[in-house]
C-alpha positions as CSV (number, residue, x, y, z in Angstrom):
1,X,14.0,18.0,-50.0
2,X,10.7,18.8,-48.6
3,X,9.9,16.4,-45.5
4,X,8.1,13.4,-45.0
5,X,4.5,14.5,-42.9
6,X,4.7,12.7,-39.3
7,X,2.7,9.8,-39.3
8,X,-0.2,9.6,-36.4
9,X,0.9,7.4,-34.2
10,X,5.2,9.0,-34.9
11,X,3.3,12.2,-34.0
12,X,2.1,10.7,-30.6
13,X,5.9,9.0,-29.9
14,X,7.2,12.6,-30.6
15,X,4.3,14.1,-28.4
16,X,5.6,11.4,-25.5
17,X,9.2,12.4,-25.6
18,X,9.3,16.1,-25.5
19,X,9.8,16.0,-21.8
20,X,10.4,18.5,-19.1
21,X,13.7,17.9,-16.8
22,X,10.9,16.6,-14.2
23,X,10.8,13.0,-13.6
24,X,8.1,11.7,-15.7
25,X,5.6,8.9,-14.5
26,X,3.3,6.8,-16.9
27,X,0.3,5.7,-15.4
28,X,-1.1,2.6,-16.9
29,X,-4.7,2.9,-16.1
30,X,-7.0,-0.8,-16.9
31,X,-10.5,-0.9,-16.8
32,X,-12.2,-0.5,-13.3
33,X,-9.0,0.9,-11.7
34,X,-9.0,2.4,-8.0
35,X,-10.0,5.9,-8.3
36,X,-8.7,6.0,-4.7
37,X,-5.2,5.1,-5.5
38,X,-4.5,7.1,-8.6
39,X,-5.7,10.2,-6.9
40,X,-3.4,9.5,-4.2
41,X,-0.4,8.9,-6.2
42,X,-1.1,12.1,-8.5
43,X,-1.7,14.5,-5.4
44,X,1.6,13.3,-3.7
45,X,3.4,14.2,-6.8
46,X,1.7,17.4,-7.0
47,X,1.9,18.4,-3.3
48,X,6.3,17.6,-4.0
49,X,5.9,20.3,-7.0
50,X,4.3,22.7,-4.9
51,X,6.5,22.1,-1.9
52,X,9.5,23.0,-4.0
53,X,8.0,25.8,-6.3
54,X,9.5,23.8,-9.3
55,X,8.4,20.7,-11.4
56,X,10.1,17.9,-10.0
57,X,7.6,15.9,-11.4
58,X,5.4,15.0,-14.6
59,X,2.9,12.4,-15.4
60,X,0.8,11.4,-17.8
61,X,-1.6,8.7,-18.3
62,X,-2.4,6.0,-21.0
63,X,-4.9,2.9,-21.6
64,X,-4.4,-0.2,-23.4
65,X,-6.0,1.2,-26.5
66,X,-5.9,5.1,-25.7
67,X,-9.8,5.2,-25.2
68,X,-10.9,6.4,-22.1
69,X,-11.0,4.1,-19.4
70,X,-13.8,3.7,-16.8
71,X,-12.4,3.9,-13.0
72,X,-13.3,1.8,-9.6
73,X,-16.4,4.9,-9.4
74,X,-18.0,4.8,-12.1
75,X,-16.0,7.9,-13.9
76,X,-14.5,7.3,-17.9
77,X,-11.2,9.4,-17.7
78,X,-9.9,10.4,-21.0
79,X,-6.5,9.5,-21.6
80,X,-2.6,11.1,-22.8
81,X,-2.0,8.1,-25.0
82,X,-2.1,4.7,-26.2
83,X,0.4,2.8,-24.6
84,X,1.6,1.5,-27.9
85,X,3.2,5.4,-28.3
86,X,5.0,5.1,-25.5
87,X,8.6,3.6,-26.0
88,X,11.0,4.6,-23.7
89,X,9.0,5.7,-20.2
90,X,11.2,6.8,-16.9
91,X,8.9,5.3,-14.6
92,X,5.7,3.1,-15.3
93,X,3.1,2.6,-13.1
94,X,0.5,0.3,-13.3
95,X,-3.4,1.1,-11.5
96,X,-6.3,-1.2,-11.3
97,X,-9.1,-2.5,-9.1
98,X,-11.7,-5.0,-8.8
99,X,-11.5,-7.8,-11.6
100,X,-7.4,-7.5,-11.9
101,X,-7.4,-11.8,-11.9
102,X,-9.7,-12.0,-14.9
103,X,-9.3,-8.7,-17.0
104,X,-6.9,-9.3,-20.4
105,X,-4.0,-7.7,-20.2
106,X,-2.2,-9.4,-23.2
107,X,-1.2,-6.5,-25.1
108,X,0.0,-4.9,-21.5
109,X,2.5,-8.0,-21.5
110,X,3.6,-7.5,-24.7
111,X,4.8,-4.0,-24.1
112,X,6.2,-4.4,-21.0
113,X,8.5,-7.1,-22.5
114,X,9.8,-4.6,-24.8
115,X,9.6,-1.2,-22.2
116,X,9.6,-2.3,-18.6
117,X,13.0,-4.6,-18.3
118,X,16.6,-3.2,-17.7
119,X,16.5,-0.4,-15.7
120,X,13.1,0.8,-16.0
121,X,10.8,1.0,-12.7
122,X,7.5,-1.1,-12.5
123,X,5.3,0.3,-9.7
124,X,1.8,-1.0,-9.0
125,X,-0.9,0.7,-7.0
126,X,-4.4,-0.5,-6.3
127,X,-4.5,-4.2,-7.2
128,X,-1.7,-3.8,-9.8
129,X,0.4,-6.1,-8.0
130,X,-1.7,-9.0,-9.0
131,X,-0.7,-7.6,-13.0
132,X,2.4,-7.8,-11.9
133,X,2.6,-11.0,-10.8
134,X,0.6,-12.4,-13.7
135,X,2.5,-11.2,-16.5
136,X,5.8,-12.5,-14.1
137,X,7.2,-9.4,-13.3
138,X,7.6,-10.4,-9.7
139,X,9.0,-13.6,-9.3
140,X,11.7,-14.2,-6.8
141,X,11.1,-10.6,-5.5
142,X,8.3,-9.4,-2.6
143,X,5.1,-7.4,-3.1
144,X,2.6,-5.3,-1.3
145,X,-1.4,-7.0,-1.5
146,X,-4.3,-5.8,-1.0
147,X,-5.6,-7.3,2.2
148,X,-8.5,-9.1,0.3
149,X,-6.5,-11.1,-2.3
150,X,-3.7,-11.7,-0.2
151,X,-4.8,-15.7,-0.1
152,X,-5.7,-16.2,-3.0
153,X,-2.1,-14.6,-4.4
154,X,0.1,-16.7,-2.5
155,X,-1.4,-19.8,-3.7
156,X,-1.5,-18.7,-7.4
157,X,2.0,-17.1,-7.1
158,X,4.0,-18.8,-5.2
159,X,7.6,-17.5,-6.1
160,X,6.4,-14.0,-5.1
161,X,7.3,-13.1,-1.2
162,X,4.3,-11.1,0.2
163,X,5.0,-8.3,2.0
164,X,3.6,-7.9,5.3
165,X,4.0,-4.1,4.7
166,X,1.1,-1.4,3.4
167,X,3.9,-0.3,0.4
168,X,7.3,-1.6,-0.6
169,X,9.6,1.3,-1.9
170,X,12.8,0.1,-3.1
171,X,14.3,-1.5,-6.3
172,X,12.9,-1.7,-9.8
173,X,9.5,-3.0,-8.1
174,X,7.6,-1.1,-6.2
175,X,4.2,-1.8,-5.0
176,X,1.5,-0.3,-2.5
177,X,-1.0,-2.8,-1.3
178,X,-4.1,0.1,-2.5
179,X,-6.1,3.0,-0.6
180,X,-4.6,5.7,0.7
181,X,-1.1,3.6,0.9
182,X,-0.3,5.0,-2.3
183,X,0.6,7.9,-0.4
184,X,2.9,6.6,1.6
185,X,4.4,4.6,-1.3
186,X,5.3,7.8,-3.7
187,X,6.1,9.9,-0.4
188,X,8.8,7.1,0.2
189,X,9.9,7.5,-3.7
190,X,10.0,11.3,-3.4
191,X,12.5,10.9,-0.4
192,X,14.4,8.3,-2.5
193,X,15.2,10.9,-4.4
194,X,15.1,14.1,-2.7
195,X,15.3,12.6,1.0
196,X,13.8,12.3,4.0
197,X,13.1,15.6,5.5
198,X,11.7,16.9,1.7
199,X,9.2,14.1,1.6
200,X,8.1,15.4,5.5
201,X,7.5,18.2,4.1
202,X,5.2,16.9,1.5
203,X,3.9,15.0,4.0
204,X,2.9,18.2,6.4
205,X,1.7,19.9,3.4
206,X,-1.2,17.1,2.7
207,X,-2.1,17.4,6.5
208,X,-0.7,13.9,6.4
209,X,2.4,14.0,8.6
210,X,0.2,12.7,12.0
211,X,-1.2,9.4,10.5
212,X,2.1,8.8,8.6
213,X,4.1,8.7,11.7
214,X,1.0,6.1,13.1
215,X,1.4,4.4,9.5
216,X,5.1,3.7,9.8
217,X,4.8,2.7,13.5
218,X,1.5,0.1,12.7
219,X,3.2,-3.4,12.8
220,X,1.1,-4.7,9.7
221,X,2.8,-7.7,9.4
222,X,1.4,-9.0,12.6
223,X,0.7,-12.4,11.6
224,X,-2.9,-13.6,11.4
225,X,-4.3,-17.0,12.1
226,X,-4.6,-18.0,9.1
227,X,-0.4,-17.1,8.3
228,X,1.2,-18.7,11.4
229,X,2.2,-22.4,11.1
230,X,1.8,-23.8,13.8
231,X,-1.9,-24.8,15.0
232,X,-1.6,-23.8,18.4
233,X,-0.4,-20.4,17.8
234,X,-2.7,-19.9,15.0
235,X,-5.6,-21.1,17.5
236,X,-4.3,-18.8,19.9
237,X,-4.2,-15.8,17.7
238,X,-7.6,-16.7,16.2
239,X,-8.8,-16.2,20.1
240,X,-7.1,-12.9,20.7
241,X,-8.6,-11.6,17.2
242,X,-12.0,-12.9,18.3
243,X,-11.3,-10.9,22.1
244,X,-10.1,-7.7,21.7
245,X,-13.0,-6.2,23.7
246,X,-12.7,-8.2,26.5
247,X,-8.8,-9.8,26.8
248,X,-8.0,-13.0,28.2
249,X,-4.6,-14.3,30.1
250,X,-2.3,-16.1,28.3
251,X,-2.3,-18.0,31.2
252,X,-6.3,-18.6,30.4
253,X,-5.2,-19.3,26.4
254,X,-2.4,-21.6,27.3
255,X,-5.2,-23.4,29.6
256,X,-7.6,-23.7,27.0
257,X,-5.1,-25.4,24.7
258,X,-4.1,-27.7,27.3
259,X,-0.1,-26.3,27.6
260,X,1.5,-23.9,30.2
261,X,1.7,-20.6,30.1
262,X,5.7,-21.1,29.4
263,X,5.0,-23.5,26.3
264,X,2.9,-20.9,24.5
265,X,5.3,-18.0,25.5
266,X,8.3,-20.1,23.5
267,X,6.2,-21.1,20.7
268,X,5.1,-17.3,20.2
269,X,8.9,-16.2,20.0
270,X,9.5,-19.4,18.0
271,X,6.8,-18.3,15.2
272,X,6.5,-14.8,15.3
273,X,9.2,-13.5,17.6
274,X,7.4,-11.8,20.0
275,X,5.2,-13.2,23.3
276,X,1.3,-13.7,23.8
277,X,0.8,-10.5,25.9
278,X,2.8,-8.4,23.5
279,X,1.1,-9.7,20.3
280,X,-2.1,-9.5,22.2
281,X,-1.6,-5.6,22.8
282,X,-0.4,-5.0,19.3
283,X,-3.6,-6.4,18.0
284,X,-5.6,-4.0,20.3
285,X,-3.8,-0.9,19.5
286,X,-4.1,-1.7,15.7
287,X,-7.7,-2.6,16.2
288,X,-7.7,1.0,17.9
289,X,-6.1,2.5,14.9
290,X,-8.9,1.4,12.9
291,X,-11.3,2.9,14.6
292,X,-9.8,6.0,15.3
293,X,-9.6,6.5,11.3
294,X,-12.8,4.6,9.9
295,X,-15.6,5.5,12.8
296,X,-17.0,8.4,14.5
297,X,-16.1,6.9,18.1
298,X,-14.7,9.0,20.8
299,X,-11.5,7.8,22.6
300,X,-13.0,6.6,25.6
301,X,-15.8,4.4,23.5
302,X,-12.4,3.1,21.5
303,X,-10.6,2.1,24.6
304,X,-14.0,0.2,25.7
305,X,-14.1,-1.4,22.3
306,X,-10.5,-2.8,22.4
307,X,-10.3,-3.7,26.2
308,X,-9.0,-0.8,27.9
309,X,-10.1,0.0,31.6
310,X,-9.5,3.3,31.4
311,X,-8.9,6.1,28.9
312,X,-5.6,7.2,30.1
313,X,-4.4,3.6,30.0
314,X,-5.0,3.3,27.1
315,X,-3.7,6.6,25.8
316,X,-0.3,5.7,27.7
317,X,-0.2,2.9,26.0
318,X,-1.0,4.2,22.5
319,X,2.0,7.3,22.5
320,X,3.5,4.5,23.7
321,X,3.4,2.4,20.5
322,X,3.0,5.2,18.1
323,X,4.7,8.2,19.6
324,X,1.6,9.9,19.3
325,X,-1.3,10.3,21.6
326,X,-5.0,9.0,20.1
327,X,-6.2,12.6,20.7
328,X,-3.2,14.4,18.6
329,X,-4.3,11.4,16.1
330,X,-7.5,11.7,16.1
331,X,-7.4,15.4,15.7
332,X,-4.9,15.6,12.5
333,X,-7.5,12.9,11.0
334,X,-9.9,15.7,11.2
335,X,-8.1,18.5,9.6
């Protein structure tokens, strides 16, 4: 009996499933995704394939309508498929940018409800978390935010925790709050899988390995004023942000707000576990972190910004923090 011909779109199903052993991710790229965050995704997966001369990993990318889709710079990248050809993906992960409250993602929805329940992973990179939480794929569970949507989230999505971490790793949903924390994010999956000193590895080979360490160490759920409860500790915090170059007492900020120095003390362990002077510092070195990645300041000149009196001060108290010194940082940032 001769055969049937393969219709277009079986063809493209067909195309899909011939897979390698490799673990295959789907990137779900919408219209002005973070150029940034797919990049870092895709070169963490290829830096694990060339760590362990083998394909561990696959990928392949798809659009809402398998046209090519225009990224966060400006670039239209062609596409593997529609996602409509996809029906029964390992590992789905969803990228976008700028625009991710407004753009249409109805027919995304619609195909997630059939593919992305069970036991299927949902990750989101860029400002995917906020698809996520639209189409109600996070409720009840916690998500990485970009920093600049992070208010606006928890008031439109209340039954979604957000993570005061850069990347959340583990489950069904994963998210990474966009950037270069999409490293981190897939270098935590690849050590899911293939552990801990394997995903260093990968980590060395992307000369990564120094900021990483920094990365894990970086408390980034310090709260902010705007997070903390109470209006004293929030006022207090608000001060400290607005001080790091030149640091005050707490006995000065507990002054100011008309309590002793051993009232703000217990409120601070009250609200955020942790005392003035400590949260204080934290918010210096982190401030110091910054810099050290995103200006051309030498060590001494970031000391000065963040209130140091010395260099060596505030070197000691950097290792301290980070188990790395702000040169050794500063150096592997350079490489």
């Amino acid at each position: 009996m001769k055969e049937e011909p393969m219709t277009q779109a079986a063809g493209a199903r067909a195309a899909y499933d011939k897979q390698c052993e490799a673990r295959l991710f789907t990137f779900v790229l919408l219209d002005g995704f973070s150029h940034l965050s797919l990049v870092s995704a895709l070169e963490t997966l290829q830096a694990a394939n060339l760590v362990a001369g083998s394909r561990l990993y696959d990928w392949k990318t798809c659009s809402l309508s398998g046209d090519p889709v225009r990224s966060s710079v400006g670039l239209a990248l062609p596409v593997d498929f529609d996602v409509r050809d996809i029906a029964h993906p390992q590992d789905i992960v969803i990228v976008s940018g700028e625009g991710a409250f407004e753009i249409d993602i109805g027919r995304l929805k619609v195909w997630l409800a059939r593919v992305g329940r069970g036991q299927t992973r949902v990750t989101a990179i860029g400002t995917g978390s906020i698809i996520m939480a639209r189409i109600g794929l996070l409720d009840g569970k916690s998500a990485a935010v970009h920093p600049w949507y992070r208010t606006g989230f928890t008031e439109l999505y209340p039954s979604v925790t957000l993570s005061r971490q850069t990347h959340l790793a583990k489950g069904l949903r994963c998210s990474a709050s966009g950037g270069v924390s999409g490293i981190d994010l897939f270098l935590d999956l690849v050590a899911l899988e293939h552990g801990a000193t394997f995903s260093n590895d990968v980590s060395e080979s992307l000369c990564y390995a120094p900021i990483r360490l920094v990365q894990k160490s970086v408390d980034t759920g310090s709260p902010s004023s705007m997070s903390v409860l109470h209006p004293t500790v929030s006022r207090a915090i608000a001060t400290m942000e607005n001080t790091i170059e030149y640091p005050v007492s707490p006995s000065v900020l507990a002054k100011d707000f008309g309590i002793s120095t051993r009232q703000l003390e217990r409120l601070f362990q009250r609200y955020i576990g942790t005392s003035p002077k400590r949260h204080y510092m934290r918010l210096r070195l982190r401030e110091a972190y910054r810099l050290l990645i995103q200006s051309q300041l030498g060590i001494a000149e970031v000391a000065l910004a963040c209130g140091f009196t010395s260099p060596s001060h505030f070197s000691k108290c950097f290792k301290t923090e980070y188990s790395i010194s702000p040169f050794e940082f500063k150096r592997s940032k350079a490489k």
